[in-house]
Biopython code that builds the backbone (N, CA, C, O; Angstrom):
import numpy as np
from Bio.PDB.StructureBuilder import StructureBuilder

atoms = [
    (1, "UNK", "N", (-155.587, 74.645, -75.987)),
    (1, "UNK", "CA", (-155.535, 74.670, -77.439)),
    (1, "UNK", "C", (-154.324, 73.856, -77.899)),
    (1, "UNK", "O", (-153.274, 73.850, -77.257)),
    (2, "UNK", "N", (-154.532, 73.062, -79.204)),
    (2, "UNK", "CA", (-153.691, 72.009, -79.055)),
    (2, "UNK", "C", (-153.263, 72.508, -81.733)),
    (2, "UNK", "O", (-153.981, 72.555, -82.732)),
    (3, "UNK", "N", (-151.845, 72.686, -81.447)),
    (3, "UNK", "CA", (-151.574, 73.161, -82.599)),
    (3, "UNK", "C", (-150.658, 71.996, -83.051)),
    (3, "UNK", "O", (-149.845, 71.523, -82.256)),
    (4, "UNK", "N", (-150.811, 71.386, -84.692)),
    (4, "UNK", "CA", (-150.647, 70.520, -84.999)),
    (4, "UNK", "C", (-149.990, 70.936, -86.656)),
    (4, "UNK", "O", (-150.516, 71.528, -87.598)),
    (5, "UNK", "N", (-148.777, 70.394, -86.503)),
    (5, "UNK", "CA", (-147.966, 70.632, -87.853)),
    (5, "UNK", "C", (-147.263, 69.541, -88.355)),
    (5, "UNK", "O", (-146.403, 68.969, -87.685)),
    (6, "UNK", "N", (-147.628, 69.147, -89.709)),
    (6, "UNK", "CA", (-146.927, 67.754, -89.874)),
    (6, "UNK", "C", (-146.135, 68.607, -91.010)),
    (6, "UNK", "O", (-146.377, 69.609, -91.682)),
    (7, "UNK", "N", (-144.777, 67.440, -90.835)),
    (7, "UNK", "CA", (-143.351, 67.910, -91.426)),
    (7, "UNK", "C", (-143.229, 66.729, -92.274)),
    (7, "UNK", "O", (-143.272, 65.716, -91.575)),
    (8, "UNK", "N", (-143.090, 66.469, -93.548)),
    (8, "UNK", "CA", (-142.831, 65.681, -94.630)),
    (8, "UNK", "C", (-141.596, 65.223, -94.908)),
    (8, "UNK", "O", (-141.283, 65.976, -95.830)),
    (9, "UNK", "N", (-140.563, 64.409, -94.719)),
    (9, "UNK", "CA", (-139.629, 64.100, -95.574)),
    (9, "UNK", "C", (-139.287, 63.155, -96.441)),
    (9, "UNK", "O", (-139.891, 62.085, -96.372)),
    (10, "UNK", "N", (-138.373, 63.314, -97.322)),
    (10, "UNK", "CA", (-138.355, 61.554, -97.974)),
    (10, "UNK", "C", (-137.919, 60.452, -96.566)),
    (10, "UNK", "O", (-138.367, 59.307, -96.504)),
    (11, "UNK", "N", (-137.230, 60.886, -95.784)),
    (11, "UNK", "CA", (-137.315, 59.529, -94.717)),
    (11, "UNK", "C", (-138.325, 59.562, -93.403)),
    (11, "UNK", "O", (-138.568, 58.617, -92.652)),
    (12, "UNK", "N", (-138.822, 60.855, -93.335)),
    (12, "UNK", "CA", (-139.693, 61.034, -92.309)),
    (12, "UNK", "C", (-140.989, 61.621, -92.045)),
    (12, "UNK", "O", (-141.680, 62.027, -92.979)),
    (13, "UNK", "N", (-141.292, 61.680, -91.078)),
    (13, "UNK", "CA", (-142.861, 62.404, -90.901)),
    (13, "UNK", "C", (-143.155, 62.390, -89.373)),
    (13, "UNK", "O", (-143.180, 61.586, -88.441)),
    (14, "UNK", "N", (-143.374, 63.763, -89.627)),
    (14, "UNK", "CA", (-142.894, 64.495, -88.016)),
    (14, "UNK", "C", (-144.123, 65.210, -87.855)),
    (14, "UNK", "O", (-144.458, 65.948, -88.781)),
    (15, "UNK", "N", (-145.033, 65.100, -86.594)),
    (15, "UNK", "CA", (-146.068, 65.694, -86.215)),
    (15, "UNK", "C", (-145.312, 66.427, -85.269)),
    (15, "UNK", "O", (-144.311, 65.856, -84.837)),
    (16, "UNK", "N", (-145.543, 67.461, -84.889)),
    (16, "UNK", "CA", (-145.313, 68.775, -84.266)),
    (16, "UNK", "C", (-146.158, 69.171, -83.230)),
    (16, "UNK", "O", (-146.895, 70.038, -83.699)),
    (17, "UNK", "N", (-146.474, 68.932, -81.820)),
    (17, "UNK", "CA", (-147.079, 69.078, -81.451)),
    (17, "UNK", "C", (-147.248, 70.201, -80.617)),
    (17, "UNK", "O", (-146.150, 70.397, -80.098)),
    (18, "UNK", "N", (-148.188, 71.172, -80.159)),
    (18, "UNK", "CA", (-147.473, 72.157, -79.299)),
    (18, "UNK", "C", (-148.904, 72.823, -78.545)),
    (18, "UNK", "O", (-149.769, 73.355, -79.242)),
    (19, "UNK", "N", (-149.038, 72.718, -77.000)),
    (19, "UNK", "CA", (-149.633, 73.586, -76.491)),
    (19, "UNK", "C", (-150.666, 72.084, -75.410)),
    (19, "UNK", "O", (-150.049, 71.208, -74.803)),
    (20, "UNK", "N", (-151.697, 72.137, -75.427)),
    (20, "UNK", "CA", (-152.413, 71.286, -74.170)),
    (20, "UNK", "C", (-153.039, 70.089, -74.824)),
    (20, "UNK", "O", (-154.215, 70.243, -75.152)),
    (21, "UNK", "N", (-152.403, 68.746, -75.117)),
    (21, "UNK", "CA", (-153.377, 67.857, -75.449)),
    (21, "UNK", "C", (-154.488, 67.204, -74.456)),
    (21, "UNK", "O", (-154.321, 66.440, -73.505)),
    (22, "UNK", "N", (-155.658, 67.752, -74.990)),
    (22, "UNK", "CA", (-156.466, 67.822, -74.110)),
    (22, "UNK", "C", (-157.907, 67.581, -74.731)),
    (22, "UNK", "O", (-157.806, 67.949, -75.901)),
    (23, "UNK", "N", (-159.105, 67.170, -74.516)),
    (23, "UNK", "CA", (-160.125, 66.875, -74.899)),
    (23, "UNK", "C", (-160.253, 68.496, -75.197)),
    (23, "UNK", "O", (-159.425, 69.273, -74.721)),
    (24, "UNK", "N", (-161.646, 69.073, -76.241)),
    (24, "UNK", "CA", (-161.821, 68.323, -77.650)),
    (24, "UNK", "C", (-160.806, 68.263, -78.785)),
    (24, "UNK", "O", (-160.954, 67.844, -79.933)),
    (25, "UNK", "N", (-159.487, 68.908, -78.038)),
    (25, "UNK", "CA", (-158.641, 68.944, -79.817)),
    (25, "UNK", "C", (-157.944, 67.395, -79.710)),
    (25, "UNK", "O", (-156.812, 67.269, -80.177)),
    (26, "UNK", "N", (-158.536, 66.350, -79.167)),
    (26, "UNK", "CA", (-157.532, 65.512, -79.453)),
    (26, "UNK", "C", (-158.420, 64.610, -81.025)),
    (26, "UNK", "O", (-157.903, 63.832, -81.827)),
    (27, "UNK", "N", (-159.652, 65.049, -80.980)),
    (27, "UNK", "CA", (-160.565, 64.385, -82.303)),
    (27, "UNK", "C", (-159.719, 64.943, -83.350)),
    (27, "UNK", "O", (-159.405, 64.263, -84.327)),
    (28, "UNK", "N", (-159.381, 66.000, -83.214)),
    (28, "UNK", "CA", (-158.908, 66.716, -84.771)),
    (28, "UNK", "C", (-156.700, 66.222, -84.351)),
    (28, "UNK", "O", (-155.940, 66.633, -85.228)),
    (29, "UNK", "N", (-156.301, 65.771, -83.640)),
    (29, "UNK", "CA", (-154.981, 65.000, -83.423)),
    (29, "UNK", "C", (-155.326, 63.482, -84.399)),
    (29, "UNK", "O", (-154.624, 63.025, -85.301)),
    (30, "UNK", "N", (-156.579, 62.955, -83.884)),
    (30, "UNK", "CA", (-156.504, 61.504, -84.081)),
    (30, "UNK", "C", (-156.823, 61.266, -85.522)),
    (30, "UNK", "O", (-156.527, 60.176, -86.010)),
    (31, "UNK", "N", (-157.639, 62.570, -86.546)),
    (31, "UNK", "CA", (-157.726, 62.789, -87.448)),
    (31, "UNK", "C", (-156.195, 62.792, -88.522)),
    (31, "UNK", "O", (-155.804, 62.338, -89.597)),
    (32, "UNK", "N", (-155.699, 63.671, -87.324)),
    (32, "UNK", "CA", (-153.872, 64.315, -88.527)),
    (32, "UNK", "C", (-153.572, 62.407, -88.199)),
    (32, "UNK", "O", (-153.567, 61.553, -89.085)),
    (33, "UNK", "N", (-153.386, 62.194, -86.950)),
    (33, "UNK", "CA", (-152.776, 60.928, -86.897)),
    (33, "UNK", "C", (-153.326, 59.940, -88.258)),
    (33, "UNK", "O", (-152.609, 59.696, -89.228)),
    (34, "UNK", "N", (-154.249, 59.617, -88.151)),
    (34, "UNK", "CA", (-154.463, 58.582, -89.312)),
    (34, "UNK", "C", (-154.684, 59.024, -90.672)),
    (34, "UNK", "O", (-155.226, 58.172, -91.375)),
    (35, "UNK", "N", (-154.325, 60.481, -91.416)),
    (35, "UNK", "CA", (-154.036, 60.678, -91.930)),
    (35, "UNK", "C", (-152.348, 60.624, -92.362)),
    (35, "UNK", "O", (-152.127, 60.575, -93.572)),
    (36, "UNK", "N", (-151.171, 60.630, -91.441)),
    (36, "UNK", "CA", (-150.186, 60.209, -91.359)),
    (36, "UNK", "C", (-149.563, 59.096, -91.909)),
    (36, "UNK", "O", (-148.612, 58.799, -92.633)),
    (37, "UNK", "N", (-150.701, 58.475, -91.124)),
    (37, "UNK", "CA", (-150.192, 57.265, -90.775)),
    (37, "UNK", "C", (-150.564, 56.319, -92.150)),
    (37, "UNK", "O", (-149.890, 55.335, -92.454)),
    (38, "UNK", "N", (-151.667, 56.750, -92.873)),
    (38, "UNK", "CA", (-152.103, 56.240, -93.816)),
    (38, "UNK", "C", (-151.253, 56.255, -95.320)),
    (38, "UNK", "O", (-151.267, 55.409, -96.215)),
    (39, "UNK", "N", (-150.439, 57.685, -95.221)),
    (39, "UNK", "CA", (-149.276, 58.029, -96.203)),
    (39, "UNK", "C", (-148.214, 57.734, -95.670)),
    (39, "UNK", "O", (-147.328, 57.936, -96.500)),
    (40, "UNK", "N", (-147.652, 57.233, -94.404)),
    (40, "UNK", "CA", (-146.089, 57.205, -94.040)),
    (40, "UNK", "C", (-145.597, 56.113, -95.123)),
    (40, "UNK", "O", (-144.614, 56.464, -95.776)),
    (41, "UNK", "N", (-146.106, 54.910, -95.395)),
    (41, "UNK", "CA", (-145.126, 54.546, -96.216)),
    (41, "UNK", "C", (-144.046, 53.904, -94.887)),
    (41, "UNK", "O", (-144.478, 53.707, -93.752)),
    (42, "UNK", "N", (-142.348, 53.595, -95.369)),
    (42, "UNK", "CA", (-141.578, 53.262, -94.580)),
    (42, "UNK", "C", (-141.203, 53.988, -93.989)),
    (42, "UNK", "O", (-140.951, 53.666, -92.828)),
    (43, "UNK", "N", (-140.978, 55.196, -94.361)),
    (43, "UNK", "CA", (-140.741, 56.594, -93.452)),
    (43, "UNK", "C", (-141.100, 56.658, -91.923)),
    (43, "UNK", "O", (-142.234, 56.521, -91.465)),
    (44, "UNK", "N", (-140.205, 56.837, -91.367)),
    (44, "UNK", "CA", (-139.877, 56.948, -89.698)),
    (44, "UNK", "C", (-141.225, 57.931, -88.979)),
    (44, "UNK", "O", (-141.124, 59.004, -89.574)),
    (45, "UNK", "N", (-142.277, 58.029, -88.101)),
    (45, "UNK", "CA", (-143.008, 58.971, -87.898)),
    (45, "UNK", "C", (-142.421, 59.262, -86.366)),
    (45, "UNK", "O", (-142.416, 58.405, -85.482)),
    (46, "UNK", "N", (-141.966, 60.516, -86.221)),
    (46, "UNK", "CA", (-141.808, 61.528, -85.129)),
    (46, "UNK", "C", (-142.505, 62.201, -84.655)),
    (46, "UNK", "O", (-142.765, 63.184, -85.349)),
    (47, "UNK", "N", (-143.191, 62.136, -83.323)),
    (47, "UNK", "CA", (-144.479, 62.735, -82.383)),
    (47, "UNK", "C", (-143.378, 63.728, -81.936)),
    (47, "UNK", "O", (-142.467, 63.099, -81.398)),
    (48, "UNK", "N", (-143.089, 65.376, -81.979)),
    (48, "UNK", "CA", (-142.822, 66.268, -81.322)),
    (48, "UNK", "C", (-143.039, 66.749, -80.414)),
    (48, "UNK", "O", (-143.795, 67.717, -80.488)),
    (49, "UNK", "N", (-142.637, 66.447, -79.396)),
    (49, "UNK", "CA", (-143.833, 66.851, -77.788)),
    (49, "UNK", "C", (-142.810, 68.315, -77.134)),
    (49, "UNK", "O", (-143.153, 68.976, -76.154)),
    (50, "UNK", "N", (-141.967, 68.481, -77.677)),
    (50, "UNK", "CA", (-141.308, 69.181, -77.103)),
    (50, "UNK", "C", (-142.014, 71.136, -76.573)),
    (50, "UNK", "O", (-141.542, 71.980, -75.812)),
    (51, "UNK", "N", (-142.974, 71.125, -77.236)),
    (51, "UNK", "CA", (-143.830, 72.284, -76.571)),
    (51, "UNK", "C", (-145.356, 72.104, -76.250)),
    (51, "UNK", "O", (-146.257, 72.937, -76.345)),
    (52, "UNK", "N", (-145.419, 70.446, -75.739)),
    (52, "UNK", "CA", (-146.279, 69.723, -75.367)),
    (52, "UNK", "C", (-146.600, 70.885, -73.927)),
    (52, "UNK", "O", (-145.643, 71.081, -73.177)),
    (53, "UNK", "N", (-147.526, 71.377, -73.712)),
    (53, "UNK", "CA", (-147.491, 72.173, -72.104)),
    (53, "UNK", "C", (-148.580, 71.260, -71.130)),
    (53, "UNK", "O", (-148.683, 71.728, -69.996)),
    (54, "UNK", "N", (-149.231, 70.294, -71.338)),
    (54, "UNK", "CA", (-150.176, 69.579, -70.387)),
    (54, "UNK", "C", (-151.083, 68.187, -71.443)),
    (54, "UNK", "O", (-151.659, 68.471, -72.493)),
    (55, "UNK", "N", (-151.052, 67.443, -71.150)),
    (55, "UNK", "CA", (-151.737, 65.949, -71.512)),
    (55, "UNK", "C", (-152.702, 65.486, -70.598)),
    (55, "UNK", "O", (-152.595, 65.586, -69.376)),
    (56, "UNK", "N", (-153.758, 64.918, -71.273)),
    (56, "UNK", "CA", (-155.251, 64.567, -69.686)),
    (56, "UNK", "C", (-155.277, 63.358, -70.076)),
    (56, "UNK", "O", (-154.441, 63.157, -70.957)),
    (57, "UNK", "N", (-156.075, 62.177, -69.706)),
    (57, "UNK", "CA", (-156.301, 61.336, -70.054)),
    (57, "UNK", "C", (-156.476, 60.637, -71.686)),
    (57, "UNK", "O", (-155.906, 59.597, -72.017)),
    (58, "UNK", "N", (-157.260, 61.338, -72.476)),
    (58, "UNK", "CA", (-157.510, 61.108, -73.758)),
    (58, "UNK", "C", (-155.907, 61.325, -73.825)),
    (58, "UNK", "O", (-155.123, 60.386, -73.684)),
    (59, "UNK", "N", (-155.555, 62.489, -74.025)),
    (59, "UNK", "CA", (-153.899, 62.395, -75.027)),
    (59, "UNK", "C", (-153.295, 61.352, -74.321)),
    (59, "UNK", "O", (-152.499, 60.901, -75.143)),
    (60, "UNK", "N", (-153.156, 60.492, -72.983)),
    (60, "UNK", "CA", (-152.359, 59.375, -72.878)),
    (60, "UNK", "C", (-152.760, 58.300, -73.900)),
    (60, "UNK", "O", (-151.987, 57.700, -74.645)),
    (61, "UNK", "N", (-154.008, 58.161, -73.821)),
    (61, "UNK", "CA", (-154.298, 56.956, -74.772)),
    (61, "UNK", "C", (-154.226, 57.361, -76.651)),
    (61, "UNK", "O", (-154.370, 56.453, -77.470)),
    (62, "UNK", "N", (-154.029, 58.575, -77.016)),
    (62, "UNK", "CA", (-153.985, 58.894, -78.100)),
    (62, "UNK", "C", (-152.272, 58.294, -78.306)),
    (62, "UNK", "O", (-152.119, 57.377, -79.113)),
    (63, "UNK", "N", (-151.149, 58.788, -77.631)),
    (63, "UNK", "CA", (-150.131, 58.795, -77.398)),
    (63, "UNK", "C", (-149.614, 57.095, -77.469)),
    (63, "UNK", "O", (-149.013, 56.391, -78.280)),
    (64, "UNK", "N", (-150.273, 56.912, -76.035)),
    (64, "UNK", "CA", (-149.814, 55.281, -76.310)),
    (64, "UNK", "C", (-150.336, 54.430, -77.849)),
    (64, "UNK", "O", (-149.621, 53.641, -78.467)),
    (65, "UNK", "N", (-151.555, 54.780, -78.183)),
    (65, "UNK", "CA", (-151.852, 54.399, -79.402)),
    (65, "UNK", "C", (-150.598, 54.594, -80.737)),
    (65, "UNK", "O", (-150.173, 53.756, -81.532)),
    (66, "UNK", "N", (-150.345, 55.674, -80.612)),
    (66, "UNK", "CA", (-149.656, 56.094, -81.664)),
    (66, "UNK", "C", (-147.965, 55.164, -81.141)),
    (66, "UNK", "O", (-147.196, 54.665, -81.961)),
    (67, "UNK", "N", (-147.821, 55.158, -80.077)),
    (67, "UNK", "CA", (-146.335, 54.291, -79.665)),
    (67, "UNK", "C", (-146.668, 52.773, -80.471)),
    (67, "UNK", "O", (-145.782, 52.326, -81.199)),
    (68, "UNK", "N", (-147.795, 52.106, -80.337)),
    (68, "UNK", "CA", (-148.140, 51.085, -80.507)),
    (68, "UNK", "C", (-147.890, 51.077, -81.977)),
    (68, "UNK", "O", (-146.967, 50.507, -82.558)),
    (69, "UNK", "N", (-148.695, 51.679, -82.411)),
    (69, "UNK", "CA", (-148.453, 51.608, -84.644)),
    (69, "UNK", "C", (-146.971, 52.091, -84.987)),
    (69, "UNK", "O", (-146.597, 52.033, -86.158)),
    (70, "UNK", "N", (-146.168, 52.540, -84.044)),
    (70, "UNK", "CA", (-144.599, 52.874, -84.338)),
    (70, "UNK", "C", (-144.339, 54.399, -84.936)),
    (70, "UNK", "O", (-143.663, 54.855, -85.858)),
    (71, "UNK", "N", (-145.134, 54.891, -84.034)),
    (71, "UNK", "CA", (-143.970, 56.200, -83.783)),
    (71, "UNK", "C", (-143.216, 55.857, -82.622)),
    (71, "UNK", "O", (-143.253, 54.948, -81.793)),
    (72, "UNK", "N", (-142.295, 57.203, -82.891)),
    (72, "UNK", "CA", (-141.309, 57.938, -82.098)),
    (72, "UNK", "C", (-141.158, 59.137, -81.591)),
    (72, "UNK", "O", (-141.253, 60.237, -82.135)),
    (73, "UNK", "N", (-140.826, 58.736, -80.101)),
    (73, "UNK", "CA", (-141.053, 60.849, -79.564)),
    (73, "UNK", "C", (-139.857, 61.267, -79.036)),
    (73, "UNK", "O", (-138.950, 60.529, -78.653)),
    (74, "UNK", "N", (-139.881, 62.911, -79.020)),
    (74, "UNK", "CA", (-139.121, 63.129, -78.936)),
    (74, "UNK", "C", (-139.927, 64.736, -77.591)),
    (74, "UNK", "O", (-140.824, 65.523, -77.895)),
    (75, "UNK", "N", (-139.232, 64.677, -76.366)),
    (75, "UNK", "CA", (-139.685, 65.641, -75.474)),
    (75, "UNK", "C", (-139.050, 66.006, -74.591)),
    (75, "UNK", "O", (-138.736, 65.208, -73.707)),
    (76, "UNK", "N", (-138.634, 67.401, -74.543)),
    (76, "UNK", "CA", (-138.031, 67.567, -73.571)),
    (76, "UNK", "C", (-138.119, 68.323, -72.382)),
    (76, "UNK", "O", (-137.034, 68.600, -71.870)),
    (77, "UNK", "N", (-139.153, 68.734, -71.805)),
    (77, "UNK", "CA", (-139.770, 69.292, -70.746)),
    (77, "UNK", "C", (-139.809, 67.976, -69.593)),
    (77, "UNK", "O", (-139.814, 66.759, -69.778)),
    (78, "UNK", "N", (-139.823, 68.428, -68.901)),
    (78, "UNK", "CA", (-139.425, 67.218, -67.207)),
    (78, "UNK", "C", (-140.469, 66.870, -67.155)),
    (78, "UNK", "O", (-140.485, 65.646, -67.288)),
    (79, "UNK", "N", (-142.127, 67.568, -66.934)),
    (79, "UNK", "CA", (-143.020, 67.151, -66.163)),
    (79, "UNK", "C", (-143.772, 66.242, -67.344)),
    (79, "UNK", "O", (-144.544, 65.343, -67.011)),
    (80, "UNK", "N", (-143.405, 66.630, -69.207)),
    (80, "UNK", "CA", (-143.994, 65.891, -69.969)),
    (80, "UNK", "C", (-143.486, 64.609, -70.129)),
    (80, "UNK", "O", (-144.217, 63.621, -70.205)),
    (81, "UNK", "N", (-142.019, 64.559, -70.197)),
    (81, "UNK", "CA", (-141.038, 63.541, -69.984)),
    (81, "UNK", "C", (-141.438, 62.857, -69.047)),
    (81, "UNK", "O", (-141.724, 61.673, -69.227)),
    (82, "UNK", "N", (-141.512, 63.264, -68.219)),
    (82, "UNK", "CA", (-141.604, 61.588, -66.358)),
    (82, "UNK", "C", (-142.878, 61.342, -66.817)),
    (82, "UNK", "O", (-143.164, 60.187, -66.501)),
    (83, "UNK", "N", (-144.034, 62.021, -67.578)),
    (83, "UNK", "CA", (-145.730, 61.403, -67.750)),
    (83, "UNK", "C", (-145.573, 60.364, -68.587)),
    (83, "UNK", "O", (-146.181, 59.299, -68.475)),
    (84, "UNK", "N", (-144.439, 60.735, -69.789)),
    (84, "UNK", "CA", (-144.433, 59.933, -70.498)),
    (84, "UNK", "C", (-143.832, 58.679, -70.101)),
    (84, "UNK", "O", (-144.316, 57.617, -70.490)),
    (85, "UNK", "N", (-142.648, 58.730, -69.236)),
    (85, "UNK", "CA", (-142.018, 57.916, -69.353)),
    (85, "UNK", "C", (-142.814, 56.427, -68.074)),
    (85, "UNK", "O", (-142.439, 55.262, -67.947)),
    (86, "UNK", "N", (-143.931, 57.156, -67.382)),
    (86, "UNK", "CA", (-144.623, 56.313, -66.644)),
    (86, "UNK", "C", (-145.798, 55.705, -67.592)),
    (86, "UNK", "O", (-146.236, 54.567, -67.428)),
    (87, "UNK", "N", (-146.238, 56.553, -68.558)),
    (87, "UNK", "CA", (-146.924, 55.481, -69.636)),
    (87, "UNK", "C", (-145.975, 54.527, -70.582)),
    (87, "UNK", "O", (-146.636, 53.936, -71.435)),
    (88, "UNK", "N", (-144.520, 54.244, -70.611)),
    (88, "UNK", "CA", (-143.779, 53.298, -70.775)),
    (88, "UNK", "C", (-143.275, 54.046, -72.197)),
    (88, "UNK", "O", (-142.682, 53.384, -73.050)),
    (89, "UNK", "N", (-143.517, 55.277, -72.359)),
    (89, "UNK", "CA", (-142.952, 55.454, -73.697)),
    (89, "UNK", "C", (-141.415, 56.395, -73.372)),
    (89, "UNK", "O", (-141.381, 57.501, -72.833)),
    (90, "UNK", "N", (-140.389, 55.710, -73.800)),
    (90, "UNK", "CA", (-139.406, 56.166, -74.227)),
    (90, "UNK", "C", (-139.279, 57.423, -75.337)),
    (90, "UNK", "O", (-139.922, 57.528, -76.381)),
    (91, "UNK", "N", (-138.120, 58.478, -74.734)),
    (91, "UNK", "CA", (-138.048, 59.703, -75.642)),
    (91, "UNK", "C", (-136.646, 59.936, -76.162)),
    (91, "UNK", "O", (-135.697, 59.385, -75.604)),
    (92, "UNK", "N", (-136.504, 60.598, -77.037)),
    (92, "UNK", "CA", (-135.178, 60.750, -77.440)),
    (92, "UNK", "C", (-134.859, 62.870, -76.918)),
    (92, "UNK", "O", (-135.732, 63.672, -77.251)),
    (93, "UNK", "N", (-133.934, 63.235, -76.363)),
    (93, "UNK", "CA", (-134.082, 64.241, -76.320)),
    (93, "UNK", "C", (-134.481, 65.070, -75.210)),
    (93, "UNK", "O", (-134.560, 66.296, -75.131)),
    (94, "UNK", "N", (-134.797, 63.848, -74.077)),
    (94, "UNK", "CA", (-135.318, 64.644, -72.911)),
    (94, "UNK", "C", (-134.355, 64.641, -72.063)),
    (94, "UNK", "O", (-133.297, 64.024, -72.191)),
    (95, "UNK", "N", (-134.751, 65.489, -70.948)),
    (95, "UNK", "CA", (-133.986, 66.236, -70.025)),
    (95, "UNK", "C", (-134.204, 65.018, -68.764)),
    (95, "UNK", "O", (-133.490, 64.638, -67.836)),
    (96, "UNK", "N", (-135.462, 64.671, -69.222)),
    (96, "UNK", "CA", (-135.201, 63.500, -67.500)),
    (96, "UNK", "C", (-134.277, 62.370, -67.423)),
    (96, "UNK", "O", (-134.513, 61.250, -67.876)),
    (97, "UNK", "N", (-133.334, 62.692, -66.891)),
    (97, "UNK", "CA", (-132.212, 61.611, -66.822)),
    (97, "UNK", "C", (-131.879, 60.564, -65.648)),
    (97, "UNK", "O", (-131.096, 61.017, -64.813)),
    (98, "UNK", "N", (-132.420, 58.969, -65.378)),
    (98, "UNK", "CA", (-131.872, 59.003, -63.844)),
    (98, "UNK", "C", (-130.445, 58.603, -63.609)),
    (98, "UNK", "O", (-130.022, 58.012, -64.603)),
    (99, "UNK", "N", (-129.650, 58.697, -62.763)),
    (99, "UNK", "CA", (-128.378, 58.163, -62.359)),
    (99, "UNK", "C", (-128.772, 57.426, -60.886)),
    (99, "UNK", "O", (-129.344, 57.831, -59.874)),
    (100, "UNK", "N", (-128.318, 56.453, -61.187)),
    (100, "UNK", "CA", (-127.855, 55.453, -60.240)),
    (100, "UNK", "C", (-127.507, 55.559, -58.883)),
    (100, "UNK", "O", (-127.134, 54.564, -58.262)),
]
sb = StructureBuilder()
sb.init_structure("model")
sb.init_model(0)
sb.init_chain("A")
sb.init_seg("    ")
for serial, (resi, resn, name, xyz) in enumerate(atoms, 1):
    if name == "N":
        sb.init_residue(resn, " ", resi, " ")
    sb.init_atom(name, np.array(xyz, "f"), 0.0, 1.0, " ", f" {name:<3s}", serial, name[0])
structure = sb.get_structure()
């Protein structure tokens, strides 16, 4: 089950994401998404993954889609973090750190 809260500001717009993006709730994601995306305006959009608990195939390509039109994420769980960070998307906020 995949729970979806968008956060309004004058500089931003923050989707909230929380629980399994996963086929079928990603139709009703791609819905909030281009509804978003259609009002952001210049306003910054923030993908919340931080109580993201599992992603399948569809949410990678929902995800990378949404990196592509210019959001920004923010996640901090390890196993969502390294998925993400092997589909090339950068996070602000996560715990996976490498050192040298």
């Amino acid at each position: 089950m995949l729970k979806i809260t968008i956060i309004d500001s004058p500089t931003e717009q923050r989707l909230v994401l929380e629980g399994r993006l996963t086929e079928p709730d990603i139709s009703e994601l791609d819905s909030a998404w281009e509804n978003v995306r259609g009002a952001r305006g210049t306003r910054t959009c923030i993908v919340d993954l931080r109580n993201a608990t599992f992603l399948d195939r569809s949410g990678e390509r929902i995800l990378l889609r949404m990196k592509r039109e210019g959001a920004r994420f923010i996640a901090c769980g390890v196993s969502t973090t390294h998925r993400l960070e092997e589909l090339g998307i950068k996070c602000k906020g996560s715990v996976s750190k490498r050192t040298g």
